[in-house]
N, CA, C, O and CB atoms as a CASP TS submission, in Angstrom:
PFRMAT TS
TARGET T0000
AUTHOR 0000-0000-0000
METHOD Language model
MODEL 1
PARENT N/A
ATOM      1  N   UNK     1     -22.241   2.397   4.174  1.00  0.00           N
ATOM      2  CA  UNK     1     -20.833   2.616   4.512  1.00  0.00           C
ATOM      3  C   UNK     1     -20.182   1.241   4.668  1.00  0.00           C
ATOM      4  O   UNK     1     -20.797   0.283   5.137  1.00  0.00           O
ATOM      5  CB  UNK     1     -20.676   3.482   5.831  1.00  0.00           C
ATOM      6  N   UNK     2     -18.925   1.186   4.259  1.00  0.00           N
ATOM      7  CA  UNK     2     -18.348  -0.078   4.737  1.00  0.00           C
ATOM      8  C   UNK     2     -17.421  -0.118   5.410  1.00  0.00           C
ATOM      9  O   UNK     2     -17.256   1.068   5.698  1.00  0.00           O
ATOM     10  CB  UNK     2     -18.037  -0.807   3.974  1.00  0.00           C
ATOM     11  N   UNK     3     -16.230  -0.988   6.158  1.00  0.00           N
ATOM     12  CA  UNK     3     -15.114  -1.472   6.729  1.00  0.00           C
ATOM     13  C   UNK     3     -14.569  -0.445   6.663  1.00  0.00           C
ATOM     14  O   UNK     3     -14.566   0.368   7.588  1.00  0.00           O
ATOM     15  CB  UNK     3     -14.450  -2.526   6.268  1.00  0.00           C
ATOM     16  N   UNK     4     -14.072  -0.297   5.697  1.00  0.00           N
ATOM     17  CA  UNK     4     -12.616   0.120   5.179  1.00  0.00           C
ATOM     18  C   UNK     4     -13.070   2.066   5.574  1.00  0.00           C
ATOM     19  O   UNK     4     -12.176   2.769   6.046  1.00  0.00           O
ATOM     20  CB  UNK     4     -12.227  -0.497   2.910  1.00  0.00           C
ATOM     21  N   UNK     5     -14.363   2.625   5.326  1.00  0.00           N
ATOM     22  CA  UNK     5     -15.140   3.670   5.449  1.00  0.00           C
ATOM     23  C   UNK     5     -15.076   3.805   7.357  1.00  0.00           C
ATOM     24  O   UNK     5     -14.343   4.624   7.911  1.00  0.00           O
ATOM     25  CB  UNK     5     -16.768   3.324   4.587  1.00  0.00           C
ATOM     26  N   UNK     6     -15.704   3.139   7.884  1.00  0.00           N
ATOM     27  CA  UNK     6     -15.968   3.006   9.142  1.00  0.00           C
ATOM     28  C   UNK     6     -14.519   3.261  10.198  1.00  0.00           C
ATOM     29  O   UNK     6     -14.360   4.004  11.166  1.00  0.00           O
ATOM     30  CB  UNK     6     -16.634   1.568   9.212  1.00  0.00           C
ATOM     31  N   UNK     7     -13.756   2.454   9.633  1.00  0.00           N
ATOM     32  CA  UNK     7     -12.629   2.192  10.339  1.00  0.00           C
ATOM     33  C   UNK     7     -11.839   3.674   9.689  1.00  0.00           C
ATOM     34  O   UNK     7     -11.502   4.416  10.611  1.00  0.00           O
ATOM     35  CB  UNK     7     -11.906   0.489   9.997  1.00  0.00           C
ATOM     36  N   UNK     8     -11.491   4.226   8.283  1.00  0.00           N
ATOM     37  CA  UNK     8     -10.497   5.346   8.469  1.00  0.00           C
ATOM     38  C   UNK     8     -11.300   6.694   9.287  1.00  0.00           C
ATOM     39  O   UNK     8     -10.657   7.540   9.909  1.00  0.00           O
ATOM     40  CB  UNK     8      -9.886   5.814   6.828  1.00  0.00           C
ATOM     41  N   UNK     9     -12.383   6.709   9.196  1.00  0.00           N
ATOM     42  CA  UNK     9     -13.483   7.474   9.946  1.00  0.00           C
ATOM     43  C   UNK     9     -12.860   7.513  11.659  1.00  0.00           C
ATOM     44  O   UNK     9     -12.454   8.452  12.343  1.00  0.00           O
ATOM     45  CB  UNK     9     -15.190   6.518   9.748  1.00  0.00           C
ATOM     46  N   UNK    10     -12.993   6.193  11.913  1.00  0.00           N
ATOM     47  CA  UNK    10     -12.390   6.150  13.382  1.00  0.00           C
ATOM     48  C   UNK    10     -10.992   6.149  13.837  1.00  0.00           C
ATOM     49  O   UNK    10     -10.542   6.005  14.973  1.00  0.00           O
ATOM     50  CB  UNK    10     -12.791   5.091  13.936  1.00  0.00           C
ATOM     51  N   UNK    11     -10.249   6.390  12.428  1.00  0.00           N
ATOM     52  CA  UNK    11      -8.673   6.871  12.920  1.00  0.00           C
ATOM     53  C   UNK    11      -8.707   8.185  12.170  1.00  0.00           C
ATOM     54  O   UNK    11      -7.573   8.628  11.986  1.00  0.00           O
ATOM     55  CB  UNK    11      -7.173   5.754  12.389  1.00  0.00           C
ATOM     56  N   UNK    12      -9.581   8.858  11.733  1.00  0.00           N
ATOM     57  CA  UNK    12      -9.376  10.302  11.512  1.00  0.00           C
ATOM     58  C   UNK    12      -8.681  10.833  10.730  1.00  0.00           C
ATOM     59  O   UNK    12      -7.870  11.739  10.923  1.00  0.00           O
ATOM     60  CB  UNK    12      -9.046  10.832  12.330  1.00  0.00           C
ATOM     61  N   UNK    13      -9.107  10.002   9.252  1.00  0.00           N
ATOM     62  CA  UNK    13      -8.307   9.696   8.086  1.00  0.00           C
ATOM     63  C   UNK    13      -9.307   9.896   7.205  1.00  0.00           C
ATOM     64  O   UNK    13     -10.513   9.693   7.346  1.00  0.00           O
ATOM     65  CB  UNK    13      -7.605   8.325   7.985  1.00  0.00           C
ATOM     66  N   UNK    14      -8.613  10.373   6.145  1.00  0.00           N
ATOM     67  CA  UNK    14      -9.806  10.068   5.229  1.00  0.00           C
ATOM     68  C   UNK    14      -9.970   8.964   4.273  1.00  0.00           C
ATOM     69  O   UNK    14      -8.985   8.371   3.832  1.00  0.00           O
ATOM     70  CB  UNK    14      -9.977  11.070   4.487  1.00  0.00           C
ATOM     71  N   UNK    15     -11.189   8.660   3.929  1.00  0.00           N
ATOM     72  CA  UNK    15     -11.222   7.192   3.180  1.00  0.00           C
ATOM     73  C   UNK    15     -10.426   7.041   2.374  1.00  0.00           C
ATOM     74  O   UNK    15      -9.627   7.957   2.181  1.00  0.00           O
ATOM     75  CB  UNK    15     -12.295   6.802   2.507  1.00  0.00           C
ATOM     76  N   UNK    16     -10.346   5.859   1.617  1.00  0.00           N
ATOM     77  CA  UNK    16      -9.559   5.353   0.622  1.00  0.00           C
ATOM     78  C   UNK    16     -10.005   5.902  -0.793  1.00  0.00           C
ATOM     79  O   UNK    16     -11.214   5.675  -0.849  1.00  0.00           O
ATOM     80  CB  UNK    16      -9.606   3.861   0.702  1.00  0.00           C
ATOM     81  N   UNK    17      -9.766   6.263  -1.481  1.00  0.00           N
ATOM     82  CA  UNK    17     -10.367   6.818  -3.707  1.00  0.00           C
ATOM     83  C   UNK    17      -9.984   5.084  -3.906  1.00  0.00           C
ATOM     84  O   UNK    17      -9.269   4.322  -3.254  1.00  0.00           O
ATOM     85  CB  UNK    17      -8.601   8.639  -5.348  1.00  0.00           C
ATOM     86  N   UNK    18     -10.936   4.881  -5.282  1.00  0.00           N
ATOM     87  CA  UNK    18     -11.272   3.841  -5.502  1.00  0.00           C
ATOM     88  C   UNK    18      -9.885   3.341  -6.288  1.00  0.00           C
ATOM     89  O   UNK    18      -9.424   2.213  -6.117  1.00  0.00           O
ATOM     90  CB  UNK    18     -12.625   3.852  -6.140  1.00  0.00           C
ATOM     91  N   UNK    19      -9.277   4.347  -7.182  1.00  0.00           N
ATOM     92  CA  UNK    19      -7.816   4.437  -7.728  1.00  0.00           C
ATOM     93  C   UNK    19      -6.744   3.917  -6.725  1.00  0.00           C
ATOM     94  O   UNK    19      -5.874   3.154  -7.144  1.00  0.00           O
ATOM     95  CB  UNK    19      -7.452   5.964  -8.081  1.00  0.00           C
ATOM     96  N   UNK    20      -6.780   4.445  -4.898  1.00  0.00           N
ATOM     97  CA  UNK    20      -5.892   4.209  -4.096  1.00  0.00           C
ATOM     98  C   UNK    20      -6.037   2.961  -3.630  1.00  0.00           C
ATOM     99  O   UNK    20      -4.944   2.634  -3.166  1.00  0.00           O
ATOM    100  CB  UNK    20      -5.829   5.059  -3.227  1.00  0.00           C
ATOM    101  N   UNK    21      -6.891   2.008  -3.499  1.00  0.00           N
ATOM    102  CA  UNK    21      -7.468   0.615  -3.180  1.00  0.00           C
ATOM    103  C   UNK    21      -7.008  -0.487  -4.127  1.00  0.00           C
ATOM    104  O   UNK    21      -6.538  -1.585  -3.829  1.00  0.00           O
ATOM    105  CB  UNK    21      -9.018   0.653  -3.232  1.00  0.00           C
ATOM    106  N   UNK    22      -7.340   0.255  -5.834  1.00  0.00           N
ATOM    107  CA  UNK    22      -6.280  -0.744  -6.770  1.00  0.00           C
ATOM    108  C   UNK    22      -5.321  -1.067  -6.467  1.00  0.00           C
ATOM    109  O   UNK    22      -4.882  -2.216  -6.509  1.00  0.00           O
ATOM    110  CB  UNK    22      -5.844  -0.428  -7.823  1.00  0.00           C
ATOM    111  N   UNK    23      -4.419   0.584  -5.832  1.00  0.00           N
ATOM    112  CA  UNK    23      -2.583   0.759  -6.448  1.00  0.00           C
ATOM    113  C   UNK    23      -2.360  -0.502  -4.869  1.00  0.00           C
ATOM    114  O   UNK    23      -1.573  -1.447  -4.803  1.00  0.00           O
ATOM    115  CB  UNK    23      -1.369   3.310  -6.278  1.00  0.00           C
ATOM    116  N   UNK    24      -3.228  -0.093  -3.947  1.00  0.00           N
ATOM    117  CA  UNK    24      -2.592  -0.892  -2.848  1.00  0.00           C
ATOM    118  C   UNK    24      -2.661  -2.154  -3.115  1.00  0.00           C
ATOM    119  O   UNK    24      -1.701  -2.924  -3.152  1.00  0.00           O
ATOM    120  CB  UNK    24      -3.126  -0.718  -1.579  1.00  0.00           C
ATOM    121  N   UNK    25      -4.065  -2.481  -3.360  1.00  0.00           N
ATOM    122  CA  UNK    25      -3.929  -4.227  -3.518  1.00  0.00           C
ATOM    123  C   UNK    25      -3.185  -5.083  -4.942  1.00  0.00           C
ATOM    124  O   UNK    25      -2.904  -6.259  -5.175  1.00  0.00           O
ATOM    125  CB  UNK    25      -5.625  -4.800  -3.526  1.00  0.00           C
ATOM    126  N   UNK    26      -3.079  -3.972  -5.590  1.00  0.00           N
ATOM    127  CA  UNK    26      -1.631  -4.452  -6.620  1.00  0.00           C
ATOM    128  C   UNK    26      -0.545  -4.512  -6.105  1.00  0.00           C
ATOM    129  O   UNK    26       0.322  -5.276  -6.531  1.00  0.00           O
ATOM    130  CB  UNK    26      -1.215  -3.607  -7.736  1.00  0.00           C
ATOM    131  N   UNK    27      -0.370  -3.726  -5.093  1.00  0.00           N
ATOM    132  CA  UNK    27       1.080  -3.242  -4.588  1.00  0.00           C
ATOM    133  C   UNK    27       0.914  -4.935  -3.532  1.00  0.00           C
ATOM    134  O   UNK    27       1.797  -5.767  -3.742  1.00  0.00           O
ATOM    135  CB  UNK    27       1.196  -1.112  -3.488  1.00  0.00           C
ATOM    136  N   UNK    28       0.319  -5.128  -2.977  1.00  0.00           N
ATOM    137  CA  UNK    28       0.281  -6.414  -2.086  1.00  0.00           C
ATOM    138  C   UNK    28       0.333  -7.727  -2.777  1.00  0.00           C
ATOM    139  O   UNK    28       0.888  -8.736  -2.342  1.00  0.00           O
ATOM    140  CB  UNK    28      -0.969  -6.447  -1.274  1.00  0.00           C
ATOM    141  N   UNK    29      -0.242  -7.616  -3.791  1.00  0.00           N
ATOM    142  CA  UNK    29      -0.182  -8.769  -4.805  1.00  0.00           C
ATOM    143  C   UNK    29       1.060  -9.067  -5.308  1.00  0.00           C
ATOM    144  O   UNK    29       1.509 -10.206  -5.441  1.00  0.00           O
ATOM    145  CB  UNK    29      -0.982  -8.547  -5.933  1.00  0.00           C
ATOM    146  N   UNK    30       1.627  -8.017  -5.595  1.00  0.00           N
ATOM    147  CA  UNK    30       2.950  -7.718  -6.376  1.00  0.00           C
ATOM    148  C   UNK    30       4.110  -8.378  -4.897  1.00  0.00           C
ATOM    149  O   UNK    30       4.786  -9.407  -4.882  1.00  0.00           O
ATOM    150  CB  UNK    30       3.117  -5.522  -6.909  1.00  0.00           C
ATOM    151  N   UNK    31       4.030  -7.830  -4.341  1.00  0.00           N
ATOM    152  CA  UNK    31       4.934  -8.418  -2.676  1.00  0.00           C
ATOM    153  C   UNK    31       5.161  -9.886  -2.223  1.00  0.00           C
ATOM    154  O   UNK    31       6.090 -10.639  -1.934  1.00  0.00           O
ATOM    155  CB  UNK    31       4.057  -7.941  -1.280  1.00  0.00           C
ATOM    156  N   UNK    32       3.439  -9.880  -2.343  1.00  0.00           N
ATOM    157  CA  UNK    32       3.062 -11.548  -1.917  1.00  0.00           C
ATOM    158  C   UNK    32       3.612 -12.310  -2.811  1.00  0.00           C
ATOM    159  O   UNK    32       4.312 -13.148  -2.242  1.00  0.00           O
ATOM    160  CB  UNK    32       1.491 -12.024  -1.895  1.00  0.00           C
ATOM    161  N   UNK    33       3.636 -12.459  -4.341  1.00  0.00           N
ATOM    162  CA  UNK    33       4.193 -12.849  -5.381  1.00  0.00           C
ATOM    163  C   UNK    33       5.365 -12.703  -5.484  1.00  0.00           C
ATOM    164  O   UNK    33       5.810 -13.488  -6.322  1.00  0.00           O
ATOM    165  CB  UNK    33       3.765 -12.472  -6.229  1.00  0.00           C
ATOM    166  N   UNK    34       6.352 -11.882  -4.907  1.00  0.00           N
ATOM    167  CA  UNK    34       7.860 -11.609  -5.293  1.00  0.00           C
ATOM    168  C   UNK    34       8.470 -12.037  -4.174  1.00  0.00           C
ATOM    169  O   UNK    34       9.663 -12.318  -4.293  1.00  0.00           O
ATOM    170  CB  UNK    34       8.306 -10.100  -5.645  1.00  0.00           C
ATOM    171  N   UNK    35       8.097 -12.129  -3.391  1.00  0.00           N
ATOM    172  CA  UNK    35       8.736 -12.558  -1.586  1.00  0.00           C
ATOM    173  C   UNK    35       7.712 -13.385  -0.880  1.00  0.00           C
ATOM    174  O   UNK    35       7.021 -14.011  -1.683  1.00  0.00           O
ATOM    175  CB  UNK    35       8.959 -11.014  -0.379  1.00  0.00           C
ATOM    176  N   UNK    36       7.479 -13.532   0.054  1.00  0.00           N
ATOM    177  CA  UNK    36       6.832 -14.158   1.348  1.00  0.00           C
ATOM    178  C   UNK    36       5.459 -13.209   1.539  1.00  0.00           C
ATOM    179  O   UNK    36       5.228 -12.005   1.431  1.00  0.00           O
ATOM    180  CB  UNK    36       7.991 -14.062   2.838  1.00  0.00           C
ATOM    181  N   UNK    37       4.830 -14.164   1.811  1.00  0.00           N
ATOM    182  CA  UNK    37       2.677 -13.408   1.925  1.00  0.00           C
ATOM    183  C   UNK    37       3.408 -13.169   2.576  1.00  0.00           C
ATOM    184  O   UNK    37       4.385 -13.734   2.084  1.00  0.00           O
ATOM    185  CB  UNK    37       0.789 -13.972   2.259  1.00  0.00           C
ATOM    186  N   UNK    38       3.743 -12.664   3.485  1.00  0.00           N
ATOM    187  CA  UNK    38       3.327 -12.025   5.228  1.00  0.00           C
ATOM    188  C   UNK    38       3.926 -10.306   5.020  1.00  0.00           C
ATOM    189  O   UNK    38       3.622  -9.329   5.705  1.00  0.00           O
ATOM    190  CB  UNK    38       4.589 -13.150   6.970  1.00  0.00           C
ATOM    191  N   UNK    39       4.847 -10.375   3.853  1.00  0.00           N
ATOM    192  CA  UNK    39       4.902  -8.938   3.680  1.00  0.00           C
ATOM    193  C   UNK    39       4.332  -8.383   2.798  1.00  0.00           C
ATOM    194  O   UNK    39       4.916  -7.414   2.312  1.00  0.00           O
ATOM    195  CB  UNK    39       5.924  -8.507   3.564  1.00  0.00           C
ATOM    196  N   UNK    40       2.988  -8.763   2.242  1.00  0.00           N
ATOM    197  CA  UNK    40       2.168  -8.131   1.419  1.00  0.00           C
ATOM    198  C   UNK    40       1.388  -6.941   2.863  1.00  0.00           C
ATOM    199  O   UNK    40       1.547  -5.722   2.811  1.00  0.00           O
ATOM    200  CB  UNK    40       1.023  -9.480   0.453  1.00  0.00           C
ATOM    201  N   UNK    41       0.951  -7.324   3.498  1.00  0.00           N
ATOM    202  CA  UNK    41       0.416  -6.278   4.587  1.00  0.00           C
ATOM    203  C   UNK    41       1.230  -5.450   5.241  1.00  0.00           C
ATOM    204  O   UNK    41       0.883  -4.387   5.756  1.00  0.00           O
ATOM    205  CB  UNK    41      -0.201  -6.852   5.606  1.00  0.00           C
ATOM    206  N   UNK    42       2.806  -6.115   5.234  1.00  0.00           N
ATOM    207  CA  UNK    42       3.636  -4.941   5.868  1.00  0.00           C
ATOM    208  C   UNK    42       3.888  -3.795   5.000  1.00  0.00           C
ATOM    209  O   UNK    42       3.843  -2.626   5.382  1.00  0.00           O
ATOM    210  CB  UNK    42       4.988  -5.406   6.315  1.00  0.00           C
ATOM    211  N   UNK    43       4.152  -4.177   3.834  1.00  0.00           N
ATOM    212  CA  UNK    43       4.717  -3.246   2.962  1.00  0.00           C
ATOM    213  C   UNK    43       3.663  -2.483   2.222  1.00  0.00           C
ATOM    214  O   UNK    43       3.978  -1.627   1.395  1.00  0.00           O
ATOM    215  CB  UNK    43       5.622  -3.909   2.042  1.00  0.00           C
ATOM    216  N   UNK    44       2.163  -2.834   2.557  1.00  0.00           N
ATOM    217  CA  UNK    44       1.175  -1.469   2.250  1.00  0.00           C
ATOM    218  C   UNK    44       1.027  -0.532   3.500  1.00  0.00           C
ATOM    219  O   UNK    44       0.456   0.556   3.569  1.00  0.00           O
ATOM    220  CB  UNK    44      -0.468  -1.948   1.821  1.00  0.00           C
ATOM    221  N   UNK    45       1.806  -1.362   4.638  1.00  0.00           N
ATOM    222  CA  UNK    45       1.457  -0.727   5.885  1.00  0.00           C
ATOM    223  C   UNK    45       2.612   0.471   5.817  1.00  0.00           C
ATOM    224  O   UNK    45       2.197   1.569   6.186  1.00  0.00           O
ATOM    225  CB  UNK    45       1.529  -1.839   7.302  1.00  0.00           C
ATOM    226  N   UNK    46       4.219   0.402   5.334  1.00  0.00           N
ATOM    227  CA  UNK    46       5.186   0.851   5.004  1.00  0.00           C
ATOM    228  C   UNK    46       4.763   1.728   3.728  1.00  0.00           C
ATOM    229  O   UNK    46       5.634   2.567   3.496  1.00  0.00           O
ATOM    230  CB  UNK    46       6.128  -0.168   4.902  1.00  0.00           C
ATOM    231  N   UNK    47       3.796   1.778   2.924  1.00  0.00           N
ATOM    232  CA  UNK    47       3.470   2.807   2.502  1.00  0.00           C
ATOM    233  C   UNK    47       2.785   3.464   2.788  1.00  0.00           C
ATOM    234  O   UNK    47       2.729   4.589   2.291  1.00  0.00           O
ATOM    235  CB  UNK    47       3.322   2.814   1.822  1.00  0.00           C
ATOM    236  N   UNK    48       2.159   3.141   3.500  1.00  0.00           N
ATOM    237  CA  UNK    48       1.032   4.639   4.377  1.00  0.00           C
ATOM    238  C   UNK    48       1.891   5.035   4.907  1.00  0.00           C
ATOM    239  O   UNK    48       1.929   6.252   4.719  1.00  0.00           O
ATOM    240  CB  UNK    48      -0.331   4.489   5.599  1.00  0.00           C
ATOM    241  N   UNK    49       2.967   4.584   5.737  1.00  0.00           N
ATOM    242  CA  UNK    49       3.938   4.980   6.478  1.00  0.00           C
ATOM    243  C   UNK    49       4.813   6.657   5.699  1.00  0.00           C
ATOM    244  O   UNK    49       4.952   7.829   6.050  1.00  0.00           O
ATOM    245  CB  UNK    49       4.921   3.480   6.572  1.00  0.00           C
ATOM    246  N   UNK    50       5.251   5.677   4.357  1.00  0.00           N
ATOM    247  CA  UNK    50       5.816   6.655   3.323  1.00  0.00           C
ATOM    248  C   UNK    50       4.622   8.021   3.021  1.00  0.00           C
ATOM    249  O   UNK    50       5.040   9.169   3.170  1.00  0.00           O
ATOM    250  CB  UNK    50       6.131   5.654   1.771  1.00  0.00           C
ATOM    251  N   UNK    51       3.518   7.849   2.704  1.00  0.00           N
ATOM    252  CA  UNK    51       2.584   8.863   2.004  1.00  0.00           C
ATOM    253  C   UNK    51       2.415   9.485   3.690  1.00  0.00           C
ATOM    254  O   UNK    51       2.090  10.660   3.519  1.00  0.00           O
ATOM    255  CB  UNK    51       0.894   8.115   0.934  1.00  0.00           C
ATOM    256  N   UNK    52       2.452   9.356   4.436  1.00  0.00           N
ATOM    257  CA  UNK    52       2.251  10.212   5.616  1.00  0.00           C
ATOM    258  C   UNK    52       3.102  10.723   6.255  1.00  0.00           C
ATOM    259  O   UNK    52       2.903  11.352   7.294  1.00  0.00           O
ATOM    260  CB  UNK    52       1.710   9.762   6.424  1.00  0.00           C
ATOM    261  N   UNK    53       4.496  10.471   5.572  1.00  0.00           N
ATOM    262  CA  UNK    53       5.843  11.348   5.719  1.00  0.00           C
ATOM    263  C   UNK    53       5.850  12.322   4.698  1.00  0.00           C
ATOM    264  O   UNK    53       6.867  13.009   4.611  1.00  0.00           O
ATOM    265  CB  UNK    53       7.210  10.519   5.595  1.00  0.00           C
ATOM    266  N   UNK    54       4.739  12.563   3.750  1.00  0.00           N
ATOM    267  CA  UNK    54       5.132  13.086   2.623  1.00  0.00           C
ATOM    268  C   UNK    54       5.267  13.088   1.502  1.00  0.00           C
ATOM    269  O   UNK    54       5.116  14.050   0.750  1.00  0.00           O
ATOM    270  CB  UNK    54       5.623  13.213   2.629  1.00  0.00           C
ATOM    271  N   UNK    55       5.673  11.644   1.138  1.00  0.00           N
ATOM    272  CA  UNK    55       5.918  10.498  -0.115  1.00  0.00           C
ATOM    273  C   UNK    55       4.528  10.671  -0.838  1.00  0.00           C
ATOM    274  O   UNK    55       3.580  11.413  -0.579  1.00  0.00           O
ATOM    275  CB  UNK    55       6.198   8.635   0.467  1.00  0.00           C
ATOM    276  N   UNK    56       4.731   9.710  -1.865  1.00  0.00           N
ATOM    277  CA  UNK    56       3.615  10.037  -2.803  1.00  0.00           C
ATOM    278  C   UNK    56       3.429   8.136  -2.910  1.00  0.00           C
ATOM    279  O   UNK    56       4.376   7.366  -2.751  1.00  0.00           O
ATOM    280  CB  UNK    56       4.142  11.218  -4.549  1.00  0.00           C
ATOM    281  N   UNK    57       1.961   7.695  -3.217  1.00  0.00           N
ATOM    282  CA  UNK    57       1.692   6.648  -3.233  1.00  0.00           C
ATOM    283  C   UNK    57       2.634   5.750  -4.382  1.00  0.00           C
ATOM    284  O   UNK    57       3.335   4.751  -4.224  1.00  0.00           O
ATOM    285  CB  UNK    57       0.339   6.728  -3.335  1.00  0.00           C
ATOM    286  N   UNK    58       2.370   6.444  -5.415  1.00  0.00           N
ATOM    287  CA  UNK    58       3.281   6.459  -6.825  1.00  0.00           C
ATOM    288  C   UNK    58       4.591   6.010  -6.368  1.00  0.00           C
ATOM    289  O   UNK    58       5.024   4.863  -6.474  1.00  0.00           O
ATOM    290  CB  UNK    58       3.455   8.030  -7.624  1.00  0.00           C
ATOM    291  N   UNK    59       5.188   7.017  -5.849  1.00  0.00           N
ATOM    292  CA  UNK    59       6.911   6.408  -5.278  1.00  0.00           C
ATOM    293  C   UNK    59       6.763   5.802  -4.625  1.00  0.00           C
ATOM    294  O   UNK    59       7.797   5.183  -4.874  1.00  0.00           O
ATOM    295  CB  UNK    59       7.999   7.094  -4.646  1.00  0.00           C
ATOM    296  N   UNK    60       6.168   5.030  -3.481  1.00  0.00           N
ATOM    297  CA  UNK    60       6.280   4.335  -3.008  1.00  0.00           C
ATOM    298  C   UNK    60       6.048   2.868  -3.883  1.00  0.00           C
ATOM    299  O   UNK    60       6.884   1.966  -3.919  1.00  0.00           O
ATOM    300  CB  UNK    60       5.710   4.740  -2.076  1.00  0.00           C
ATOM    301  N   UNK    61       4.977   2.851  -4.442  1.00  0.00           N
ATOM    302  CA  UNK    61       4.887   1.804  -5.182  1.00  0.00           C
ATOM    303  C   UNK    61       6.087   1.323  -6.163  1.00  0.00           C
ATOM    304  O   UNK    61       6.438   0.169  -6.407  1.00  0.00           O
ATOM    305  CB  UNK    61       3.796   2.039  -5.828  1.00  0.00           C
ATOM    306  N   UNK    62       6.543   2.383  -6.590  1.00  0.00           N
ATOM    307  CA  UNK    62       7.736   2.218  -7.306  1.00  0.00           C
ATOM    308  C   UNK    62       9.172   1.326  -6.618  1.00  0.00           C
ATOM    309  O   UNK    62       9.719   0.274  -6.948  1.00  0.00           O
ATOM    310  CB  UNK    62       8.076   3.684  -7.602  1.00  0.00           C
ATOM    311  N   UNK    63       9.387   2.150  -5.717  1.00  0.00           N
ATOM    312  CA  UNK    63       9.934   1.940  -4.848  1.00  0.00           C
ATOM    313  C   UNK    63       9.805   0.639  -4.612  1.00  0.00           C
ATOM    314  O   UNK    63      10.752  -0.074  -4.945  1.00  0.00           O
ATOM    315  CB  UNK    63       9.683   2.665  -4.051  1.00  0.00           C
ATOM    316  N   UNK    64       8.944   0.188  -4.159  1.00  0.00           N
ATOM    317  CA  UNK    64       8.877  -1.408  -3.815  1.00  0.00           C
ATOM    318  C   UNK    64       8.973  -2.015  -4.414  1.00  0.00           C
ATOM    319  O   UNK    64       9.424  -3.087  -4.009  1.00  0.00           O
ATOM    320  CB  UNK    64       8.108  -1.982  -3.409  1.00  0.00           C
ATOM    321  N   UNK    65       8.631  -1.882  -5.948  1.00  0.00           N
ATOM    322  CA  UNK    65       8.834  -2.488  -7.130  1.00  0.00           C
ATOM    323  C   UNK    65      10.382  -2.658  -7.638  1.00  0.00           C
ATOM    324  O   UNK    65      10.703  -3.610  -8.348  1.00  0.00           O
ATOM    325  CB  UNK    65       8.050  -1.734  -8.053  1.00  0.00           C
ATOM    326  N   UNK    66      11.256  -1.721  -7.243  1.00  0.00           N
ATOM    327  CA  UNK    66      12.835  -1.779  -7.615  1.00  0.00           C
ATOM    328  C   UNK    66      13.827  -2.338  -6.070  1.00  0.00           C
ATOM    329  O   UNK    66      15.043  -2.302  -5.880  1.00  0.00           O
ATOM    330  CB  UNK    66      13.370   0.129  -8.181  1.00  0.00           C
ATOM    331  N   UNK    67      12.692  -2.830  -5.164  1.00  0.00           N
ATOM    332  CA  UNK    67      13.423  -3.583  -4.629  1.00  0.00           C
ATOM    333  C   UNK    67      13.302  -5.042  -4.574  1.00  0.00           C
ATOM    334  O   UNK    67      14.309  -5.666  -4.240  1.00  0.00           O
ATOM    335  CB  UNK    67      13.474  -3.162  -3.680  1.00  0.00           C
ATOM    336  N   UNK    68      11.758  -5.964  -4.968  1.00  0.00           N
ATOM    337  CA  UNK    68      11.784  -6.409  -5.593  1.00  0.00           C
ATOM    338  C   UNK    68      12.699  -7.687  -5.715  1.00  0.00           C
ATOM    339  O   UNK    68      13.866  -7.321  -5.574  1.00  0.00           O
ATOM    340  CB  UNK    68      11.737  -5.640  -6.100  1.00  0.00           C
ATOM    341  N   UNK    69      12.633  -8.765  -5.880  1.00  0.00           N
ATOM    342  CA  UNK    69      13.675  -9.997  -6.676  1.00  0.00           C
ATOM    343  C   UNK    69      13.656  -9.813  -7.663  1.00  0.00           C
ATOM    344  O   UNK    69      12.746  -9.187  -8.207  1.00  0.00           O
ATOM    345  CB  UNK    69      13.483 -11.405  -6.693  1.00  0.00           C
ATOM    346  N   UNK    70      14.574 -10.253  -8.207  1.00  0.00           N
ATOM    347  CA  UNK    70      14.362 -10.000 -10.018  1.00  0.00           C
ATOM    348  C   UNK    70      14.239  -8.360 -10.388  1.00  0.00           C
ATOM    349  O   UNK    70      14.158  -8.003 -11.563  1.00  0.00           O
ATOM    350  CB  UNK    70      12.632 -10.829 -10.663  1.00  0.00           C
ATOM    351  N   UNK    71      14.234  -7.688  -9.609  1.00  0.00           N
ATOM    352  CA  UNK    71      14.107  -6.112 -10.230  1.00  0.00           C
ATOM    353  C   UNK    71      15.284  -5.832 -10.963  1.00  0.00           C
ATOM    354  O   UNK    71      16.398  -6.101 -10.515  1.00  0.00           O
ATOM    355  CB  UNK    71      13.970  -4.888  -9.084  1.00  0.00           C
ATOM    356  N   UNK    72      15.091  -5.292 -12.098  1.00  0.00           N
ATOM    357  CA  UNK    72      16.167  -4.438 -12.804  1.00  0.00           C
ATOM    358  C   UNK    72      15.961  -2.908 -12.756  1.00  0.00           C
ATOM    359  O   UNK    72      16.775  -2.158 -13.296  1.00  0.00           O
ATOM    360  CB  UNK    72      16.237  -4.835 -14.293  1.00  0.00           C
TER
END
């Protein structure tokens, strides 16, 4: 088991799919690169936020992507 296993275990979550671990750490890469590191962790934190209101990982990612610098 690892970290990431251990720890959603102990917030009563279920783990991460290996697909959902890409989209996030693209989605952080993508942040850190378009703005300031320090909101690469907020804004995956702001999408769990979103997918646990309901949202879908997908829109959210999107979403962040059309706000973005340079987004068209």
């Amino acid at each position: 088991m690892n970290w990431l296993d251990d720890y959603a275990r102990s917030l009563g979550v279920n783990k991460l799919a290996a697909e959902e671990i890409d989209v996030i750490l693209d989605l952080a890469r993508d942040v850190a690169h378009g703005t300031e590191r320090k909101n690469a962790p907020l804004a995956a934190f702001l999408a769990g936020r979103f997918v646990g209101a309901g949202g879908t990982l997908d829109e959210a990612v999107a979403d962040a992507h059309d706000v973005l610098p340079g987004a068209e």
